[in-house]
Backbone as a printed PyTorch tensor [residue, N CA C, xyz], in Angstrom:
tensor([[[-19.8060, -32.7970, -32.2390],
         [-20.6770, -31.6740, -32.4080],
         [-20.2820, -30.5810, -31.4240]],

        [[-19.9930, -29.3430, -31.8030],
         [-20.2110, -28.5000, -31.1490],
         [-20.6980, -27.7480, -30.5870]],

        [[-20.8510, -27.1480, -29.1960],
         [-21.9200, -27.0090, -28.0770],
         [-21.2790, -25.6780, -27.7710]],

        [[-21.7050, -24.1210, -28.4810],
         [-21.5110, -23.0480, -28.2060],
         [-22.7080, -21.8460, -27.8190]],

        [[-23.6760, -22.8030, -27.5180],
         [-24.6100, -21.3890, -27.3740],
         [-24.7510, -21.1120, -25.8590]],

        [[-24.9180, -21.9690, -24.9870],
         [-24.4160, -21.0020, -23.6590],
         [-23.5240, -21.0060, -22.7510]],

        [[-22.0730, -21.3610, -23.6790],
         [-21.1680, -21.5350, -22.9600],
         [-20.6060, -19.8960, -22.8640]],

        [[-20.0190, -19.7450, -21.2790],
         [-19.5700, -18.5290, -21.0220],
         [-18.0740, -19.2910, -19.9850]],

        [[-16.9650, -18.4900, -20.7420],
         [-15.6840, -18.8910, -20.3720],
         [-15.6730, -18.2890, -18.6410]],

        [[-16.3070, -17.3410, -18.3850],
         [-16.0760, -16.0470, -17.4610],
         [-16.8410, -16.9600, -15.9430]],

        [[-17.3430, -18.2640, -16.7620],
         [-18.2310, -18.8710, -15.1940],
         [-17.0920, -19.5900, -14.8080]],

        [[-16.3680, -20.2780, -15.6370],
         [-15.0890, -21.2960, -14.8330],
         [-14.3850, -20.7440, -13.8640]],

        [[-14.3210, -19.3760, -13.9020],
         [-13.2760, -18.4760, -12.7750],
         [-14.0800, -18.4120, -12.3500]],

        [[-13.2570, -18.6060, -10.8070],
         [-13.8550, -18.0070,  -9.5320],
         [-13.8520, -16.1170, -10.0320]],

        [[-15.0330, -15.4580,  -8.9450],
         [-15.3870, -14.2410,  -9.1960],
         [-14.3780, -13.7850,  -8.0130]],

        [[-13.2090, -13.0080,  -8.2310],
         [-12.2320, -12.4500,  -7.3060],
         [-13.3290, -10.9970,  -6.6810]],

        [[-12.4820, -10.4550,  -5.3860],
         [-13.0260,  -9.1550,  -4.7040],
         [-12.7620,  -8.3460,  -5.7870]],

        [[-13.5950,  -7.2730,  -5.2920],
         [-13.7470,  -5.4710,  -6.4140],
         [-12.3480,  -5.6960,  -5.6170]],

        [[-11.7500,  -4.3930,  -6.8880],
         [-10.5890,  -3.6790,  -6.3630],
         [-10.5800,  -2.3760,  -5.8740]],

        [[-11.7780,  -1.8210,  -5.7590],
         [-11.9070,  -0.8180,  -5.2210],
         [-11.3330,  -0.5730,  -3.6130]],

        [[-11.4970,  -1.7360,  -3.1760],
         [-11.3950,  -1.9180,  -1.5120],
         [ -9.7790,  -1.5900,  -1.3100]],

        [[ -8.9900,  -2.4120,  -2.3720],
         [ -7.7180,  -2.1750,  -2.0240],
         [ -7.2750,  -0.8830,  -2.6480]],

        [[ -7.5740,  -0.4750,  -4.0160],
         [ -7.0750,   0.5490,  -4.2490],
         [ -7.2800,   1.8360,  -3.1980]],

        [[ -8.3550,   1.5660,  -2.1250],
         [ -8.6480,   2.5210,  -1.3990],
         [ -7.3170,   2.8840,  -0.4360]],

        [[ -7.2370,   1.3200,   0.0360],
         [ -6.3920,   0.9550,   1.3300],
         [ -4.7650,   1.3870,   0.6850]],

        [[ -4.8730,   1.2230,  -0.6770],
         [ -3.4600,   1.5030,  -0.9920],
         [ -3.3270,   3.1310,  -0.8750]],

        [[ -4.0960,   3.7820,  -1.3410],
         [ -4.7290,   5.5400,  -1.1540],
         [ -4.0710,   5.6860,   0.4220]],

        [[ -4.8900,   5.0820,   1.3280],
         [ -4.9570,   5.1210,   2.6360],
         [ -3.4480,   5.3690,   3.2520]],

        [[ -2.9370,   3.9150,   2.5210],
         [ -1.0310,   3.6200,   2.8900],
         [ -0.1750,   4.9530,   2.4580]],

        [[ -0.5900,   5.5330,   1.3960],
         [  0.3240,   6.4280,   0.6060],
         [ -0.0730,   7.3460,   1.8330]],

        [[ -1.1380,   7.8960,   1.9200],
         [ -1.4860,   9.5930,   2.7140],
         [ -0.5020,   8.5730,   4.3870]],

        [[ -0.8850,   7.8110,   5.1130],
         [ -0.0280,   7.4320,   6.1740],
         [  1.4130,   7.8030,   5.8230]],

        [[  1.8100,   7.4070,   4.8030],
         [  3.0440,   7.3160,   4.6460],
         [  3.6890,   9.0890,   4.2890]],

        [[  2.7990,  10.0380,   3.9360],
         [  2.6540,  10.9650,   3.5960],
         [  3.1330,  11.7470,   5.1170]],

        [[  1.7960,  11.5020,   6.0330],
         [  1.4840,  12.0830,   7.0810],
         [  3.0540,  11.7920,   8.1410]],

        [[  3.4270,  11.0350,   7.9980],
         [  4.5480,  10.5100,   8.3700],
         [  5.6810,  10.9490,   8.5820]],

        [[  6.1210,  11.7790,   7.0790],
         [  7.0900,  12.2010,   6.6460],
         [  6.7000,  13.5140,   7.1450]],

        [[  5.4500,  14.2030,   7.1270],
         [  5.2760,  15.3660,   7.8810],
         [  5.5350,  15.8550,   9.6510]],

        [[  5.3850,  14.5540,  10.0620],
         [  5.8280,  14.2410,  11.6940],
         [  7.2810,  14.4570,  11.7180]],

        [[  7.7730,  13.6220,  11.2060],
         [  9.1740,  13.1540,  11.2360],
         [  9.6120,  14.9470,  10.9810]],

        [[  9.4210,  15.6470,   9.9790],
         [ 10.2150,  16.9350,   9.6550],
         [ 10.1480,  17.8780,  11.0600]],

        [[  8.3830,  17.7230,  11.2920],
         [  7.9810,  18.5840,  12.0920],
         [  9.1310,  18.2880,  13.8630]],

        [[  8.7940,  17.2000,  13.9950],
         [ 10.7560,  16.8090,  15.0190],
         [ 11.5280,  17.1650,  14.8120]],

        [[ 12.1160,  16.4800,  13.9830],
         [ 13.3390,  17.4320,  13.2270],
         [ 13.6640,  19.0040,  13.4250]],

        [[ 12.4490,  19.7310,  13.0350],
         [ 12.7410,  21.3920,  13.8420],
         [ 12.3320,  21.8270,  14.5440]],

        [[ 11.9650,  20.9510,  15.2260],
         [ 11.7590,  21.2790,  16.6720],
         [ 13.1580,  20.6840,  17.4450]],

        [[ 13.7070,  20.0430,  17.3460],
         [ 15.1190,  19.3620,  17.4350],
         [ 16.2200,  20.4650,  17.0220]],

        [[ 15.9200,  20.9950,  16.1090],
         [ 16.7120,  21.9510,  15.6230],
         [ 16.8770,  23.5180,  16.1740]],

        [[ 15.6940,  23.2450,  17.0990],
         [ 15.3170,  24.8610,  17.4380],
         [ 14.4160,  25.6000,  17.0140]],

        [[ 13.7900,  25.1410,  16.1000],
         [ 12.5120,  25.9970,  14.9390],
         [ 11.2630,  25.5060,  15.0800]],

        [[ 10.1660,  25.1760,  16.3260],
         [  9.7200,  24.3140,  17.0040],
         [  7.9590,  24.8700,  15.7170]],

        [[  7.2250,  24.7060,  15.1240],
         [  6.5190,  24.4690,  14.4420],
         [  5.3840,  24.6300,  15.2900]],

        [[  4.2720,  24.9130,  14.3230],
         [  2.6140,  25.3780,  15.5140],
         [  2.0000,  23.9600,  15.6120]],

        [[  2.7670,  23.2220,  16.5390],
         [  1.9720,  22.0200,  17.2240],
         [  1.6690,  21.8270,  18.8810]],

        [[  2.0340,  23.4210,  19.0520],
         [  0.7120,  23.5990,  20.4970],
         [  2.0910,  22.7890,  21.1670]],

        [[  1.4220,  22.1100,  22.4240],
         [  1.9190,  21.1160,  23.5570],
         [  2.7880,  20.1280,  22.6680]],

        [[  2.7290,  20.0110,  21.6200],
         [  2.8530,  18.3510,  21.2890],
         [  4.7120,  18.3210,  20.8860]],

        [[  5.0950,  20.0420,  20.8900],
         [  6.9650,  19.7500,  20.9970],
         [  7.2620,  20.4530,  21.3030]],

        [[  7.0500,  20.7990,  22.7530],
         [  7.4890,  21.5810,  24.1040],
         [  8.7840,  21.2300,  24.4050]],

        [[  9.1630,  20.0820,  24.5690],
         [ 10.4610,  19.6260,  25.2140],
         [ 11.1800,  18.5530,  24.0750]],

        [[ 12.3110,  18.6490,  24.0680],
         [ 13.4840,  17.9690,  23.3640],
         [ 12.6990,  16.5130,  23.7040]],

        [[ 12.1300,  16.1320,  24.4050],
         [ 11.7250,  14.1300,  24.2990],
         [ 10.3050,  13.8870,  23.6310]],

        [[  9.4090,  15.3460,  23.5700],
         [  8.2070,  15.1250,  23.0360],
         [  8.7610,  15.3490,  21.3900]],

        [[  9.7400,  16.0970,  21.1280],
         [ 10.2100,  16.0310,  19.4930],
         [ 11.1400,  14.8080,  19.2710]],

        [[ 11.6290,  14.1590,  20.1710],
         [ 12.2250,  12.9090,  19.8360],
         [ 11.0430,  11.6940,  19.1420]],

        [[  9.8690,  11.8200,  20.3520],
         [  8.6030,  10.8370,  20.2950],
         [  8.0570,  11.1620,  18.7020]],

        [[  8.1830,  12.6110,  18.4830],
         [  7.5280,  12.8380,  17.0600],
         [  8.0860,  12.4940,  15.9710]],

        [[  9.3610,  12.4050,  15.8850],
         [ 10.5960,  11.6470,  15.1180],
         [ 10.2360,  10.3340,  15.0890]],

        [[ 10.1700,   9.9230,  16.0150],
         [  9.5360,   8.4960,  15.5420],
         [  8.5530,   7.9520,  15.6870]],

        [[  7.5370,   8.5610,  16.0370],
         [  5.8940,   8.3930,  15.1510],
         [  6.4470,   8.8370,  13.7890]],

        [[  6.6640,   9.3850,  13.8280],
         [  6.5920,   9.9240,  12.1140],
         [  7.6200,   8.7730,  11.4160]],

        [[  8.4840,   8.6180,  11.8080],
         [  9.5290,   7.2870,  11.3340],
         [  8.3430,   6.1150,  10.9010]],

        [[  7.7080,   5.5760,  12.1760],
         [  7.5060,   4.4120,  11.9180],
         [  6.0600,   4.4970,  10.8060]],

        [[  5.2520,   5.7800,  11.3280],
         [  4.3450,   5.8890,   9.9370],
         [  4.7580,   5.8100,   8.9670]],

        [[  6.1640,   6.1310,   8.0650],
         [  6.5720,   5.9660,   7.5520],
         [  6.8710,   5.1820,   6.6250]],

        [[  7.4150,   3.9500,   7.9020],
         [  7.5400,   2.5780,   7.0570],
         [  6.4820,   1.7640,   7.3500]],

        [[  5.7480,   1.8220,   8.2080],
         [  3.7430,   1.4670,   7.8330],
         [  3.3860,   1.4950,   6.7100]],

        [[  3.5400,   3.3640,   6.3790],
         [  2.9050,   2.9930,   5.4620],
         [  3.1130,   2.8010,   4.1030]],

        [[  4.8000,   2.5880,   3.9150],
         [  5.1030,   1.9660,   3.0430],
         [  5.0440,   0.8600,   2.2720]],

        [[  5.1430,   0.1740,   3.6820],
         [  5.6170,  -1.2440,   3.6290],
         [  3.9520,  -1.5300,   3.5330]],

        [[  2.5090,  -1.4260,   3.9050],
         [  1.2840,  -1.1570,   3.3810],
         [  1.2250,  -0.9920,   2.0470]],

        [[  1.1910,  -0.0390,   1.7400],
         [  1.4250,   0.5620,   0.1100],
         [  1.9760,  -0.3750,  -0.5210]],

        [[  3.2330,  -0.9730,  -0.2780],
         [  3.2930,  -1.9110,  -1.2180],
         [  3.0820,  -3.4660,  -1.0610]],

        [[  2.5880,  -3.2180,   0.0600],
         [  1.4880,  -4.9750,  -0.1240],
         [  0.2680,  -5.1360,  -0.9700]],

        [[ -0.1210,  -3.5750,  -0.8890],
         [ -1.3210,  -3.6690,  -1.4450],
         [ -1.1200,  -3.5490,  -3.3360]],

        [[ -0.1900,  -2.6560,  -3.4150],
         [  0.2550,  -3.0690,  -4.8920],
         [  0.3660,  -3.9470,  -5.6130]],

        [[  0.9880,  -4.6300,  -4.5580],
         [  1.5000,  -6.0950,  -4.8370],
         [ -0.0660,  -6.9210,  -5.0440]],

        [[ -0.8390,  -6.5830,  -4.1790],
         [ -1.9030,  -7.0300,  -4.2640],
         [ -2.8650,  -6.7380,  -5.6510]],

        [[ -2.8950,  -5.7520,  -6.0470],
         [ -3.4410,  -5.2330,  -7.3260],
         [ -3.1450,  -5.4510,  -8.7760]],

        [[ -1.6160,  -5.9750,  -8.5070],
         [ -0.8500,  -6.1660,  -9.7830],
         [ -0.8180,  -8.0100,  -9.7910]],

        [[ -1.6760,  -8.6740,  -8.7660],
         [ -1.1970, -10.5130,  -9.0980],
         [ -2.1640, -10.6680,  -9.8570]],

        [[ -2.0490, -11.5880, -10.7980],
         [ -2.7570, -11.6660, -11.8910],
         [ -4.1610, -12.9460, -11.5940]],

        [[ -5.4730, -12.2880, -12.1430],
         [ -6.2010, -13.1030, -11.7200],
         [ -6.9050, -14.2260, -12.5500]],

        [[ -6.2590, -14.3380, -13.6980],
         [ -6.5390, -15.0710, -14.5070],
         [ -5.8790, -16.4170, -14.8000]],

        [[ -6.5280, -17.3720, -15.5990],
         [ -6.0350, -18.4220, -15.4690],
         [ -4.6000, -19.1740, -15.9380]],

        [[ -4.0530, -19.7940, -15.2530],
         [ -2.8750, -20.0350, -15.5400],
         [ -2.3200, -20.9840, -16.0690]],

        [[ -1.4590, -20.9780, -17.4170],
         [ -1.3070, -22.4650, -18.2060],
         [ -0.3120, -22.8740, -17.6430]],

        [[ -0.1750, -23.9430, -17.4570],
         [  1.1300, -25.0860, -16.8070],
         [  1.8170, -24.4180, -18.0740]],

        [[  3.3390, -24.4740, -17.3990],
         [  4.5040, -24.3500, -18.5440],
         [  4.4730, -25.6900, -19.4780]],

        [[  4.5590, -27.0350, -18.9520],
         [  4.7200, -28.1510, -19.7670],
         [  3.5950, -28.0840, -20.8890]],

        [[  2.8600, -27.2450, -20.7150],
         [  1.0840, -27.0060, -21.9590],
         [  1.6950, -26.1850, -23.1420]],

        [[  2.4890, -25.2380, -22.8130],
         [  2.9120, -24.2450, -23.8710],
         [  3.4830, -24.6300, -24.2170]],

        [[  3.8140, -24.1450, -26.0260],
         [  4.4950, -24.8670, -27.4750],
         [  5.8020, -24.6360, -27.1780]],

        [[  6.5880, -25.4680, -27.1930],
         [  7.9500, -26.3260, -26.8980],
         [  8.7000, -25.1960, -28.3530]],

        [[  9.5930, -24.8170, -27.7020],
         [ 10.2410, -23.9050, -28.7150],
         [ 11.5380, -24.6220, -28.6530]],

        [[ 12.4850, -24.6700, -29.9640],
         [ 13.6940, -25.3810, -29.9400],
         [ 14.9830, -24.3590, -29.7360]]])
């Protein structure tokens, strides 16, 4: 006999986190990674001679070195962020059939 009136497939899974949280954090990684690339240039011409309206912060050839790489390593922060969290968004949360279950193709 069959027993369909309050079966709900959706209770056997565990209830995973919203994705809101990460899609945020992935938001978050991109603008870091953004902000980053804006440091890094802003060194760069100041390095070059073309020193940019950042006040005190690239007065001297070692404070535009330091900004070169803040901006470097934001960079790959927030890359390497960004795509954890992708990675995170795209694993699949549904249930998974053993290969040996699926129809045997010749």
């Amino acid at each position: 006999m069959k027993l369909s009136d309050g079966f709900d497939a959706r209770r056997l899974r565990p209830r995973g986190p919203g994705t809101w949280r990460t899609r945020l954090a992935a938001a978050l990684a991109a603008l870091f990674a953004c902000f980053g690339i804006l440091l890094a240039m802003a060194g760069v011409a100041s390095l070059l001679g073309r020193p940019v309206s950042l006040g005190a912060l690239n007065d001297s050839p070692g404070a535009a070195v330091v900004l070169v790489l803040l901006g470097l390593f934001l960079l790959w922060a927030g890359i390497f962020a960004w795509r954890l969290f992708r990675r995170r968004l795209r694993r699949p949360s549904d249930l998974s059939m053993s290969p040996h279950l699926m129809k045997k193709r010749n």
